[in-house]
LOBA-310641 format. One record per residue (C-alpha): residue number from 1; chain; y, z, x. Coordinates in nm, 4 decimals, always signed. Example, Ala and Ser with C-alpha at 12.3 -4.5 7.8 and 13.67 -1.06 7.14 Angstrom:
% LOBA-310641
PT    k  c        c2        c3        c1
PT    1  A   -0.4500   +0.7800   +1.2300
PT    2  A   -0.1060   +0.7140   +1.3670
//
This chain:
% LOBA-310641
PT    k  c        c2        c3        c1
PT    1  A   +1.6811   +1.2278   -1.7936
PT    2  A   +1.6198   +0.9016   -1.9915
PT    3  A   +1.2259   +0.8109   -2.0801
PT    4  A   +1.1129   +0.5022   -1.9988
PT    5  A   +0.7568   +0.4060   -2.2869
PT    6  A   +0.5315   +0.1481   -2.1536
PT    7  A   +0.1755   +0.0523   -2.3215
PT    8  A   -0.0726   -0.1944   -2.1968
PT    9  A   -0.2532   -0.3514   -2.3754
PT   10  A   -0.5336   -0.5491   -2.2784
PT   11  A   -0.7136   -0.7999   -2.4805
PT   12  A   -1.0736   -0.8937   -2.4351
PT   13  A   -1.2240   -1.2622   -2.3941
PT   14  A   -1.5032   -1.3936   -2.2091
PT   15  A   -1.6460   -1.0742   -2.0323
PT   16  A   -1.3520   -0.9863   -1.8745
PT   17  A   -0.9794   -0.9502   -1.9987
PT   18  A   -0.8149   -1.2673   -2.0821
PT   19  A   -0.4305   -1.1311   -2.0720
PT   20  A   -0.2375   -0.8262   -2.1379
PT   21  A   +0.0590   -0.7584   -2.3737
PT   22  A   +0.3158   -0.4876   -2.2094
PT   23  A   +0.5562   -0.3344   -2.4471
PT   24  A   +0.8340   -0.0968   -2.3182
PT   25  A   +1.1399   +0.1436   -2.4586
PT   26  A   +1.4436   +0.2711   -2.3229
PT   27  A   +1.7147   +0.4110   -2.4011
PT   28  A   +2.0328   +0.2006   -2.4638
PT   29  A   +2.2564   +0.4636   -2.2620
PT   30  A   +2.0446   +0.3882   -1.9224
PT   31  A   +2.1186   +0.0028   -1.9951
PT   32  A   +2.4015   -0.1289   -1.7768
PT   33  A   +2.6786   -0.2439   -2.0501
PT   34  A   +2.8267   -0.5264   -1.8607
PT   35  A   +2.5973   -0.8150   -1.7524
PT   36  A   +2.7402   -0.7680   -1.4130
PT   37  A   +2.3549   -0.6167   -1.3063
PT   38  A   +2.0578   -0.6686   -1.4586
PT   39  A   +1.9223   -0.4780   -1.7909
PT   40  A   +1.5910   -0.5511   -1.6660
PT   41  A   +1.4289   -0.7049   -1.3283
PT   42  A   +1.1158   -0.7803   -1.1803
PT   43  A   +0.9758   -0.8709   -0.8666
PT   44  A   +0.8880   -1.2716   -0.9084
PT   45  A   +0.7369   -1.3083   -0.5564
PT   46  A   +0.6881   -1.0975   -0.2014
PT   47  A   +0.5444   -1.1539   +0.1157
PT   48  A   +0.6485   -1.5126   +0.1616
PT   49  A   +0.5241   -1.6252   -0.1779
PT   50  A   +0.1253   -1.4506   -0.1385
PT   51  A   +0.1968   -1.2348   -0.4007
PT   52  A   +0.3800   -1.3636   -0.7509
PT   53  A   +0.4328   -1.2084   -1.0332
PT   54  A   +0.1980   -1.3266   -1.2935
PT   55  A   +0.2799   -1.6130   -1.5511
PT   56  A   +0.4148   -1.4926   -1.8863
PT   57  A   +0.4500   -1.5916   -2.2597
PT   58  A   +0.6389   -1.4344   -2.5529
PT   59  A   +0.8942   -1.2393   -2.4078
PT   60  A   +1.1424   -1.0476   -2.6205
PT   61  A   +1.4224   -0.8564   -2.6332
PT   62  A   +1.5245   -0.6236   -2.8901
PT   63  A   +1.7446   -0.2885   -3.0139
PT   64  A   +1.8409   -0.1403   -3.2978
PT   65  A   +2.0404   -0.4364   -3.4380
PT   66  A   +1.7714   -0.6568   -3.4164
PT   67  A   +1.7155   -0.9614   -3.1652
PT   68  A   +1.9005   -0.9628   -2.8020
PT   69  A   +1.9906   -1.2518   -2.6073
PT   70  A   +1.9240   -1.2442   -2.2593
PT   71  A   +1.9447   -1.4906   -1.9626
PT   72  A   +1.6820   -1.4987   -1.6454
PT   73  A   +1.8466   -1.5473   -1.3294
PT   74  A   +1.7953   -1.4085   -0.9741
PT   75  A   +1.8302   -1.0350   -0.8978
PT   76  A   +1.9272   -0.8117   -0.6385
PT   77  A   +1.6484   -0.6965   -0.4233
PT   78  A   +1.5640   -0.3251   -0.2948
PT   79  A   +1.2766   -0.4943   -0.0995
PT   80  A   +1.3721   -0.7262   +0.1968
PT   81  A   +1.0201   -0.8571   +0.1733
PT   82  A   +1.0300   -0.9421   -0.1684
PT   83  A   +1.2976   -1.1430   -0.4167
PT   84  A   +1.3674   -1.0553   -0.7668
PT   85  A   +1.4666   -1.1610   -1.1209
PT   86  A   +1.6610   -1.0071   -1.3900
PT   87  A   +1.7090   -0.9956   -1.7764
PT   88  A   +2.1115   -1.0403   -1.7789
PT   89  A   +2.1917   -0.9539   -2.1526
PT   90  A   +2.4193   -1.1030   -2.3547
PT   91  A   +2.5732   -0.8051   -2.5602
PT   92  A   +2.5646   -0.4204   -2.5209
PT   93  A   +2.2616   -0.2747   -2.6323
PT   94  A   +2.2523   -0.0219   -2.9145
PT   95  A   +2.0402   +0.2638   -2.9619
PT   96  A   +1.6460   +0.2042   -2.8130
PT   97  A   +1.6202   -0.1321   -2.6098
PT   98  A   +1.2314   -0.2723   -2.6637
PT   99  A   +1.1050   -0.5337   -2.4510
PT  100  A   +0.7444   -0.7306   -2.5053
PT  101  A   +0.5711   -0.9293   -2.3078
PT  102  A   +0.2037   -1.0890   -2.2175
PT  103  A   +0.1172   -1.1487   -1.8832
PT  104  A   -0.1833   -1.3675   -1.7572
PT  105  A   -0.4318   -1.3176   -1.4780
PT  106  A   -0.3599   -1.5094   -1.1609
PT  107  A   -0.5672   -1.7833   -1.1388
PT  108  A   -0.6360   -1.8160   -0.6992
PT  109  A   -0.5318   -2.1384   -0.5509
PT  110  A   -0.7988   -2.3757   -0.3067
PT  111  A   -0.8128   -2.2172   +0.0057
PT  112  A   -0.6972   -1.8687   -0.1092
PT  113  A   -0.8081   -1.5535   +0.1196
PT  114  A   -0.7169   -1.1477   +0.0985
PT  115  A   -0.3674   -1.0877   +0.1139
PT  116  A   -0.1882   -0.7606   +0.0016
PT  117  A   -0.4071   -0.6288   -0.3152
PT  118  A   -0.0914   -0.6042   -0.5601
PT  119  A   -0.1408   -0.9338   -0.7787
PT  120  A   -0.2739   -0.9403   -1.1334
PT  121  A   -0.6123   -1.0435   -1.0816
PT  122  A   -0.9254   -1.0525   -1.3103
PT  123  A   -1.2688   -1.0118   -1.2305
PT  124  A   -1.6000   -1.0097   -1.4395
PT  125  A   -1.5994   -0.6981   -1.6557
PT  126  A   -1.2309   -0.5931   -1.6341
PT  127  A   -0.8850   -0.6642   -1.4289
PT  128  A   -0.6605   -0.5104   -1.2177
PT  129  A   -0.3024   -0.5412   -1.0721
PT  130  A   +0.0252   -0.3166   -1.0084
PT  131  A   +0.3479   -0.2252   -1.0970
PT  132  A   +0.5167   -0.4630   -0.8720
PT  133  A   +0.3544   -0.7297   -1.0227
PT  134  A   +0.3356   -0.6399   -1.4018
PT  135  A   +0.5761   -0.4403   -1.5092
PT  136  A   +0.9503   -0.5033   -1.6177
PT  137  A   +1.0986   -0.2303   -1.5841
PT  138  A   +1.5054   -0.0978   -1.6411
PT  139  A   +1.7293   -0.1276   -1.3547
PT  140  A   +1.7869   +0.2108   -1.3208
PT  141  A   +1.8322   +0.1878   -0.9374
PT  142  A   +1.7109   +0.5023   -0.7734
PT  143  A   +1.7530   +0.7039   -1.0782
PT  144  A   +1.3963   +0.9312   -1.1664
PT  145  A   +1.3356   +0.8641   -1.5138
PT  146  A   +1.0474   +1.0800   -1.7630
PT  147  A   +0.7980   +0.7657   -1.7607
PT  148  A   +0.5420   +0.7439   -2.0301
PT  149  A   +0.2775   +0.5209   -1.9794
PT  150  A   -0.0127   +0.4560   -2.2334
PT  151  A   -0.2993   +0.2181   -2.3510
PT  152  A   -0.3739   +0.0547   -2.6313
PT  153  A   -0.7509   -0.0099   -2.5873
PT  154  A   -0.7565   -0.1982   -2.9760
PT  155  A   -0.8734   -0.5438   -2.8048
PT  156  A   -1.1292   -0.4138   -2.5952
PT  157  A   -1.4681   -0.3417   -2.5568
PT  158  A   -1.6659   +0.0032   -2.6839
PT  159  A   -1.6348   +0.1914   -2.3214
PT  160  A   -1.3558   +0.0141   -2.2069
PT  161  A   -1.1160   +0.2266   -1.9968
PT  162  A   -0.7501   +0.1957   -1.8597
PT  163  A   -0.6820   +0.4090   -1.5629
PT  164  A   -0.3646   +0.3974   -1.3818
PT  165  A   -0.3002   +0.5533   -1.0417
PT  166  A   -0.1229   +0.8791   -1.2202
PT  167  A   -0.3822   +0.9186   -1.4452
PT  168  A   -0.6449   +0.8178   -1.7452
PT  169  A   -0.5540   +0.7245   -2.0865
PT  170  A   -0.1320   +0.9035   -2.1981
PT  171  A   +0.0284   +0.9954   -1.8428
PT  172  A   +0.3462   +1.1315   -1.8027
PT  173  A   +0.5370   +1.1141   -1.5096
PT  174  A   +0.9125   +1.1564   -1.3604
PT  175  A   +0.9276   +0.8940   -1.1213
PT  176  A   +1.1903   +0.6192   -0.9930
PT  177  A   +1.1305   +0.2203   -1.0640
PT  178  A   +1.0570   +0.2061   -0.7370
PT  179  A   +0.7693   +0.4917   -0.7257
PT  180  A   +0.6660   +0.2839   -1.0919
PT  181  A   +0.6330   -0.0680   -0.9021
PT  182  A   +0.4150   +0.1556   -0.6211
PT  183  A   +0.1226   +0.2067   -0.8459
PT  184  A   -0.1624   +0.0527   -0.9409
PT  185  A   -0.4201   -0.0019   -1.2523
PT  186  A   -0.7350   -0.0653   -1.3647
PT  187  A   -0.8979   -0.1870   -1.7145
PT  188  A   -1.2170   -0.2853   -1.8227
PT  189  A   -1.5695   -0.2116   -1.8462
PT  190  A   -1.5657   -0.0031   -1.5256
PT  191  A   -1.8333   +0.2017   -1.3366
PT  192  A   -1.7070   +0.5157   -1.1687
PT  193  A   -1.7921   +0.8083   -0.8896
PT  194  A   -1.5363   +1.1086   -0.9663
PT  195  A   -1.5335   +1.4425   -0.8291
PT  196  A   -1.3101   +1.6223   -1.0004
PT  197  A   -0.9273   +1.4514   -0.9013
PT  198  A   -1.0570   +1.2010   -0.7264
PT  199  A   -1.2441   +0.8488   -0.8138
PT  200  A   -1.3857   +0.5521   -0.7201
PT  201  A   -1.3713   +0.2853   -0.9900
PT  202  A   -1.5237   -0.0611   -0.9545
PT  203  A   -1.6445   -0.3297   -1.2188
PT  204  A   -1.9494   -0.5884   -1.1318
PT  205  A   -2.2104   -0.4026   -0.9122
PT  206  A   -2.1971   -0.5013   -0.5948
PT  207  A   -2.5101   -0.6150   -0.3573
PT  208  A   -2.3641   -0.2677   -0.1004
PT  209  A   -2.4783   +0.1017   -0.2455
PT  210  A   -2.1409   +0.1438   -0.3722
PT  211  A   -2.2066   +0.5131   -0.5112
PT  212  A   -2.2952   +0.5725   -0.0752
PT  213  A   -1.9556   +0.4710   +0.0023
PT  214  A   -1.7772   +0.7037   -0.2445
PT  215  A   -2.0067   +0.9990   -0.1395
PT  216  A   -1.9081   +0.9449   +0.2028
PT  217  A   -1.5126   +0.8859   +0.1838
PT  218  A   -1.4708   +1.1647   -0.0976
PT  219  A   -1.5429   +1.4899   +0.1889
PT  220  A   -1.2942   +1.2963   +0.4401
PT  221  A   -1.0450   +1.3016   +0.1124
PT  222  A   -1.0454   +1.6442   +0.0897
PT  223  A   -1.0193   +1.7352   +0.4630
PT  224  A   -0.6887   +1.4631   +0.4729
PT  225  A   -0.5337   +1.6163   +0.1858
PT  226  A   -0.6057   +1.9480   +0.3357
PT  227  A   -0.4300   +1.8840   +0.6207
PT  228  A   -0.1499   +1.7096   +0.4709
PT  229  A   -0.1175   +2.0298   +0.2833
PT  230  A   -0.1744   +1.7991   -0.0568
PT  231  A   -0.4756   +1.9615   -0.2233
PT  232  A   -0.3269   +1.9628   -0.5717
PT  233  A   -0.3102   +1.6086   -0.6540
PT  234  A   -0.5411   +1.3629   -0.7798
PT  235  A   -0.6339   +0.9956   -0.6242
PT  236  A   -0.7750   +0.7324   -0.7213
PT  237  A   -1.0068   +0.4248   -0.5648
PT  238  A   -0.9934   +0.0604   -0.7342
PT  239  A   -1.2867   -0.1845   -0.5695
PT  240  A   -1.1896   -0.5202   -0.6585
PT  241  A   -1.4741   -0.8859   -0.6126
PT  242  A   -1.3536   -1.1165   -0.4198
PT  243  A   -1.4816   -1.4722   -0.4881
PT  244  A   -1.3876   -1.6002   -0.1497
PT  245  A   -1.5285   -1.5190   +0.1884
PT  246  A   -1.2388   -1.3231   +0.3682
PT  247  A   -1.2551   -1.0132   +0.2449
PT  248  A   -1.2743   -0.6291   +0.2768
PT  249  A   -0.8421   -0.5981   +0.2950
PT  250  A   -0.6373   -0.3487   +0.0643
PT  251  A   -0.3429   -0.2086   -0.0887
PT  252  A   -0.1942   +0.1911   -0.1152
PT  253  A   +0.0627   +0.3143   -0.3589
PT  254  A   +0.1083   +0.6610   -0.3462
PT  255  A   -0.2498   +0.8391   -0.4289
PT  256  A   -0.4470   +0.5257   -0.5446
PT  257  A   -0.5475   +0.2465   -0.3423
PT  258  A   -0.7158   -0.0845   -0.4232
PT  259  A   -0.9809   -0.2733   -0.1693
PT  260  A   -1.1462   -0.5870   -0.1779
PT  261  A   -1.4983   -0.6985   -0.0986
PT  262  A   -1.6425   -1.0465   -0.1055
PT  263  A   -1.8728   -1.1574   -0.3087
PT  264  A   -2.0458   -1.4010   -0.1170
PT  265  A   -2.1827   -1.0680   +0.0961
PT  266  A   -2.1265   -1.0923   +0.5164
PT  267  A   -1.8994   -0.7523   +0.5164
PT  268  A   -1.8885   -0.5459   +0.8075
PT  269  A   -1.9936   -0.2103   +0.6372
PT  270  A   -1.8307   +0.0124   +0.9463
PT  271  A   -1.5143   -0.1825   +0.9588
PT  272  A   -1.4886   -0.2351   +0.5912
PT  273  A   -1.5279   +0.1940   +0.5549
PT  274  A   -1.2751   +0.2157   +0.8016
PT  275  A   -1.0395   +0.0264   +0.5643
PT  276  A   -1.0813   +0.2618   +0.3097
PT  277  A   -1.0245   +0.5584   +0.5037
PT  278  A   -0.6888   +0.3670   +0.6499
PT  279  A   -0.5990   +0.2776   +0.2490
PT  280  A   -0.6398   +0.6521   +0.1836
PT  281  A   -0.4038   +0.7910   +0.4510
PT  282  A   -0.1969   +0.5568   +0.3370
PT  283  A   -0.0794   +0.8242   +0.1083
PT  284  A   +0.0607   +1.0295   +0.3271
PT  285  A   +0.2613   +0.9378   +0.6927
PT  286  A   +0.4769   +0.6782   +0.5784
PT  287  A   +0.8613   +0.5637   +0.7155
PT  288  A   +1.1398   +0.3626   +0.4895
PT  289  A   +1.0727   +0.0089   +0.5196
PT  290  A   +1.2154   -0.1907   +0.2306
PT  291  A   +1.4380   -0.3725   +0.5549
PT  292  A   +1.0824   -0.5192   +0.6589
PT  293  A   +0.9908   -0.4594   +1.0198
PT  294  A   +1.1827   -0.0694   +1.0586
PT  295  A   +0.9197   +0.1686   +0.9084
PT  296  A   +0.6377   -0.0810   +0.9761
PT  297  A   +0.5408   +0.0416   +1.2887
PT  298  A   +0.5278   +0.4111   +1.1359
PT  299  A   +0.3598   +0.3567   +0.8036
PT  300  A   +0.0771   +0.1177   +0.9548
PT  301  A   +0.0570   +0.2591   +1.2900
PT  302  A   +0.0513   +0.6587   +1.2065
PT  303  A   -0.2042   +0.5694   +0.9192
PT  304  A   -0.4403   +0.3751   +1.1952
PT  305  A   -0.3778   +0.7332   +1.4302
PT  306  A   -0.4677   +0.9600   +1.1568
PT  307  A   -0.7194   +0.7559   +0.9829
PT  308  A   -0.9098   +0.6994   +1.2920
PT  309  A   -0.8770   +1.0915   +1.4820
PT  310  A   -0.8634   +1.2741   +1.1995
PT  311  A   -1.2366   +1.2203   +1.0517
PT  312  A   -1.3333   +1.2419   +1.4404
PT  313  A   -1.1746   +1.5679   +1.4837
PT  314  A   -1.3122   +1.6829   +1.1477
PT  315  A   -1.6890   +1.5906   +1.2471
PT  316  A   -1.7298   +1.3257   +1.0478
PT  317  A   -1.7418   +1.0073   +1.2453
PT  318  A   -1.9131   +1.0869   +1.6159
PT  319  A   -1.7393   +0.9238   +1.8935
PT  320  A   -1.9227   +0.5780   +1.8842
PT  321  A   -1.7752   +0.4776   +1.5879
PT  322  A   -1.4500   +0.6175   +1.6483
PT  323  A   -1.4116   +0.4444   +2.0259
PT  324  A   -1.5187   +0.0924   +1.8010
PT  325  A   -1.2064   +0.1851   +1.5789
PT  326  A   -0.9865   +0.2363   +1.9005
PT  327  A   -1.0809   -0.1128   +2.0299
PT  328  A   -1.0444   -0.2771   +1.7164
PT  329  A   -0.6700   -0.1664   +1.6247
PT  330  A   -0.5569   -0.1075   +1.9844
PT  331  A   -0.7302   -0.3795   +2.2235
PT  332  A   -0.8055   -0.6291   +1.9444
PT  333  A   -0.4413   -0.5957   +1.7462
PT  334  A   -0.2110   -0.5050   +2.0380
PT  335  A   -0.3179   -0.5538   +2.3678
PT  336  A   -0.5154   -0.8771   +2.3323
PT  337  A   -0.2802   -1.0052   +2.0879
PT  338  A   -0.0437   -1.3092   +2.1817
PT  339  A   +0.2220   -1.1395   +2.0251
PT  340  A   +0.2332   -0.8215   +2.1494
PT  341  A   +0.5500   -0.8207   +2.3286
PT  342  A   +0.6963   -0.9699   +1.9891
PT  343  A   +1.0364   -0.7133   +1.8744
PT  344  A   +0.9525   -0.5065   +1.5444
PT  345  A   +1.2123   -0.6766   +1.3891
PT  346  A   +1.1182   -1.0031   +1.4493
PT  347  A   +0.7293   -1.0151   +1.3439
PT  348  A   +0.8254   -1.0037   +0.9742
PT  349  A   +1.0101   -1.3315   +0.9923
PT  350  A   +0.6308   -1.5034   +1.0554
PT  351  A   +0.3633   -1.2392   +0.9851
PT  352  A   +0.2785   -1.4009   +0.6356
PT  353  A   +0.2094   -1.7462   +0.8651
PT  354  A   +0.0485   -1.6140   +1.1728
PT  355  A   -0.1364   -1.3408   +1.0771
PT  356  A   -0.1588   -1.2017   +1.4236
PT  357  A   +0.2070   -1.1466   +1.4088
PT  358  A   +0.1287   -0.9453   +1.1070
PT  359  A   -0.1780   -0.7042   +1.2863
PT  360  A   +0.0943   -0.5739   +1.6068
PT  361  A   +0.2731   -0.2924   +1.4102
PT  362  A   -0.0514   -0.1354   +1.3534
PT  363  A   -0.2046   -0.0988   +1.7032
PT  364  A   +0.1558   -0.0887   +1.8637
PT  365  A   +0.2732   +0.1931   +1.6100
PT  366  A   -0.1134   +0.3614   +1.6820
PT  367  A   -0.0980   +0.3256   +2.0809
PT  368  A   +0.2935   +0.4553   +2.0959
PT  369  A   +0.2315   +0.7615   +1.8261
PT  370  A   -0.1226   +0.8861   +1.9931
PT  371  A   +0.0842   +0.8609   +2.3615
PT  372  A   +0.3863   +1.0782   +2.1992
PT  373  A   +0.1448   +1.3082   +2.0176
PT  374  A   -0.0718   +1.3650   +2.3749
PT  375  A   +0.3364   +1.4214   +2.5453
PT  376  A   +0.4375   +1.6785   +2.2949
PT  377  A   +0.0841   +1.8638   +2.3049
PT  378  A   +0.1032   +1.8528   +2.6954
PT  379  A   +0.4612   +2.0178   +2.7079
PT  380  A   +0.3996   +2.2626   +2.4512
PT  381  A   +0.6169   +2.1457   +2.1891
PT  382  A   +0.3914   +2.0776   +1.9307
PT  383  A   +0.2585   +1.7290   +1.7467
PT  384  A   +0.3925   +1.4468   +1.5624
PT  385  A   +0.2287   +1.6470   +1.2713
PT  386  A   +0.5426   +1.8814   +1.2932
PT  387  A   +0.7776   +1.5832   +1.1153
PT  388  A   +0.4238   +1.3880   +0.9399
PT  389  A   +0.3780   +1.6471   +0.7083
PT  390  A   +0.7569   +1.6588   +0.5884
PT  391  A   +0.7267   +1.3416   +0.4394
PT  392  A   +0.4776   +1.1044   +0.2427
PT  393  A   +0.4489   +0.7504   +0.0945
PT  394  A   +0.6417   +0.9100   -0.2053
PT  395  A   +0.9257   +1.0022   +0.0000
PT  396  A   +0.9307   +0.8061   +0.3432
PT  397  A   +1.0559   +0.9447   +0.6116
PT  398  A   +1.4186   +0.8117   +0.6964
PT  399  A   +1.4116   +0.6144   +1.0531
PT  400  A   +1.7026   +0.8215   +1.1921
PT  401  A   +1.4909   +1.1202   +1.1802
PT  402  A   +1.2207   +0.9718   +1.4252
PT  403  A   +1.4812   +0.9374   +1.6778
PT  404  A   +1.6615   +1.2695   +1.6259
PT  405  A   +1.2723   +1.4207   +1.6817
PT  406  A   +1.1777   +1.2394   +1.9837
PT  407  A   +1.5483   +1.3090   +2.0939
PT  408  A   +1.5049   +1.6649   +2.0772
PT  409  A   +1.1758   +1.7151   +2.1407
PT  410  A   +1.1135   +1.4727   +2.4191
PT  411  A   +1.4807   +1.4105   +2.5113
PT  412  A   +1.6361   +1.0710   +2.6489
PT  413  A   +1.3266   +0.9956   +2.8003
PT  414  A   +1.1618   +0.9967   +2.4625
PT  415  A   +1.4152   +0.8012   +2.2603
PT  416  A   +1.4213   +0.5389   +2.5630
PT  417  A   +1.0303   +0.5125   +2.5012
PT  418  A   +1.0825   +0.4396   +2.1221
PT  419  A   +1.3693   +0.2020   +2.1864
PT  420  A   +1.1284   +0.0164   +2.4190
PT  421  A   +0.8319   -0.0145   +2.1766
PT  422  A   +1.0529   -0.1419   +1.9391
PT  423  A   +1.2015   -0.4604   +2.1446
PT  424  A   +0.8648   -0.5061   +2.2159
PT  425  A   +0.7730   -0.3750   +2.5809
PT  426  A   +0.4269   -0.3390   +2.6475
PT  427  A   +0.3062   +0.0272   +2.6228
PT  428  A   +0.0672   +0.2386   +2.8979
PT  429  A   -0.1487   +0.4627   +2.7345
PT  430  A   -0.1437   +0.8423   +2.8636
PT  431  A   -0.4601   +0.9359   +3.0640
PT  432  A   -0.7180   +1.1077   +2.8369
PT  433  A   -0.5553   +0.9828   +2.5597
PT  434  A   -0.8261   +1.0447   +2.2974
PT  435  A   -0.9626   +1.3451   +2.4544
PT  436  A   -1.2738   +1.4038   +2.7118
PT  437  A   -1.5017   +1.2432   +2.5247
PT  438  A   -1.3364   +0.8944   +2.5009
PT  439  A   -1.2473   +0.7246   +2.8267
PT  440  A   -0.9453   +0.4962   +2.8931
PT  441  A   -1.0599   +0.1381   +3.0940
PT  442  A   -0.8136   -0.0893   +3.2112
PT  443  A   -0.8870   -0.4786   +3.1642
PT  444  A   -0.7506   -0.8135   +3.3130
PT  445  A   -0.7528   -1.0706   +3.0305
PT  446  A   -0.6626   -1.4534   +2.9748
PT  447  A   -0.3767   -1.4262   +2.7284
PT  448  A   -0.1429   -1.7358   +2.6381
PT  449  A   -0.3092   -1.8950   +2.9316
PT  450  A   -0.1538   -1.6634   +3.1902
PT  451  A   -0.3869   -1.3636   +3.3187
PT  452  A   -0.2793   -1.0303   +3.1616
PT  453  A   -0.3125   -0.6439   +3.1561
PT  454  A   -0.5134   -0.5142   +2.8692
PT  455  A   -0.7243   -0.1799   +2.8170
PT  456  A   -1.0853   -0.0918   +2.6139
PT  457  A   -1.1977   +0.2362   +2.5085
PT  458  A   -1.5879   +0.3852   +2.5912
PT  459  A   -1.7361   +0.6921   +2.5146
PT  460  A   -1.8027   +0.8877   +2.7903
PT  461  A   -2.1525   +0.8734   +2.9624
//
């Protein structure tokens, strides 16, 4: 297995990190010999532009002969929601290729609001960003490769840290590009919570009691990774300011998240704590989507199942807060949503323009995976936990095996029901779906102009 050396290395300026120099290593016998594919590639933009890969300076190429010329041009993609670019070089590579490079934090544009957490963003105090949008990496396609990533802290501030979602400080890993791009990082002057594996890691304190919000999410960690059968691994909490209004969003990779709060104040502290709890599960039910629109459903809608029953099952959210979830993700993203009837497949082609587009996988995928749970519970043939558990946001669950389940668990019946959520038919929700305690109410709402079927949730009086 080849290794793969990256360092970052931050350099300070005016209280906060002014850029960051990335240096990596690998092996000439993992680099493609031709220039048919890339040597090296990285993601230059995703979700219709929202997220770019940040400007660079000083980027160089070299092996053991000395200097190697290289060409930037466009890239094949593994992501249908993102395009690439590659290093094409110019001559085989001998012995160790070494790349350098400095990246610069994103400066926002007018207007800007939250978007997918992934950029390269700085903050007062310190900066954050991801893989996707840092690193060059080999194109090694889906090979696993013995990563070693370090810092070089030199630049910095006394007390400055670099954390990335694996780990503090040296971290080594065997992971694929792909898994590398899925991560996260944080440097800077940083305050923390930790309890034992798992953190919470923000810079400027904010005007909420931060240190509340950690105490509360870290017992609902441990019951989730309980149940996921996951209690071994660590995870890992970025907060990131926001200096614009729409806030409170975020961002998983696999055990490490990253959420946003505004710094102009105005959050909704239930709904915001809700995020994080969604951001967490993250890690852990998650469907193949790099064709945009085929996993969506799954990843976003069995997070916003388990995210929301799970703590209410586990005693830690009562049954108000947990019927205001319901309403949010369900009535407010699906049913009273003027694209609700909208295929799967065809929501990614405008969710980065009408964000309502973008908000239907998660309360369709919720509504349609809590009605199949409640089926396979009521005939006796277990949960959607039975296939869940098998799989993670590590290793995503392949959308053939949904179908075989339902297939042979709820038969034609059940793979007619999926085939219909997917083109888009409007879903009933089983009676009692949520238990005694939570009561179904159907609605007749204004929707597009036309009156319409919709449904609310209420605790039970």
């Amino acid at each position: 297995m080849d290794t793969l050396n990256l360092t970052l290395a931050p350099r300070w300026g005016n209280d906060t990190v002014a850029d960051m120099t990335i240096r990596g290593s690998f092996p000439a016998s993992g680099i493609p010999a031709d220039n048919a594919r890339p040597a090296l590639d990285y993601s230059d933009q995703a979700f219709g532009g929202i997220c770019p890969f940040p400007d660079y300076k000083e980027l160089t190429v070299t092996d053991d002969l000395g200097e190697v010329p290289w060409h930037l041009d466009a890239a094949p993609s593994c992501y249908s929601a993102a395009t690439f670019k590659g290093l094409y070089f110019e001559r085989p590579v001998q012995g160790t290729a070494r790349w350098s490079y400095r990246i610069l934090p994103r400066i926002l544009p007018e207007g800007y609001r939250s978007s997918p957490y992934y950029d390269f963003r700085a903050e007062p105090l310190g900066l954050n960003g991801s893989g996707m949008f840092a690193f060059i990496l080999p194109n090694t396609e889906n090979a696993q490769v013995q990563i070693h990533l370090d810092w070089d802290l030199s630049n910095m501030p006394e007390g400055a840290r670099g954390i990335w979602s694996y780990g503090e400080g040296s971290v080594e890993k065997v992971l694929t590009a792909w898994q590398i791009r899925l991560s996260l990082f944080n440097t800077g002057v940083m305050q923390s919570v930790e309890h034992g594996r798992f953190g919470v890691y923000w810079f400027s304190e904010p005007y909420f009691a931060v240190k509340d919000v950690a105490g509360r999410l870290y017992p609902i960690y441990q019951y989730m990774a309980d149940y996921f059968h996951d209690t071994g691994a660590s995870f890992r909490v970025f907060l990131r300011r926001d200096p614009f209004e729409i806030s409170g969003g975020g961002s998983a990779c696999p055990y490490a998240f990253i959420s946003g709060y505004s710094a102009m104040g105005g959050m909704d502290a239930d709904k915001w704590f809700n995020v994080l709890i969604h951001e967490m599960t993250h890690t852990w039910p998650s469907m193949a989507d790099f064709n945009v629109g085929e996993g969506t459903w799954f990843s976003e809608g069995c997070t916003e199942f388990y995210c929301t029953m799970l703590p209410y099952r586990g005693g830690f959210l009562d049954a108000e807060f947990t019927v205001k979830c319901i309403n949010s993700k369900i009535k407010g993203r699906y049913y009273d949503n003027v694209h609700r009837e909208m295929p799967n497949m065809e929501i990614p082609k405008i969710q980065w323009q009408d964000r309502r587009a973008q908000e239907v996988p998660y309360g369709r995928g919720f509504l349609y995976l809590a009605n199949v749970d409640l089926q396979l519970r009521r005939a006796g043939k277990g949960s959607i936990d039975d296939i869940v558990v098998k799989y993670s946001i590590a290793d995503p669950m392949p959308l053939q095996e949904w179908k075989d389940f339902v297939l042979e668990r709820l038969g034609e019946k059940g793979l007619q029901e999926f085939e219909d959520m997917a083109a888009g038919k409007l879903m009933v929700p089983e009676a009692d779906l949520f238990g005694p305690e939570i009561v179904t109410v159907q609605d007749e709402i204004d929707l597009n102009g036309k009156k319409a079927t919709s449904y609310h949730w209420e605790v039970r009086k």
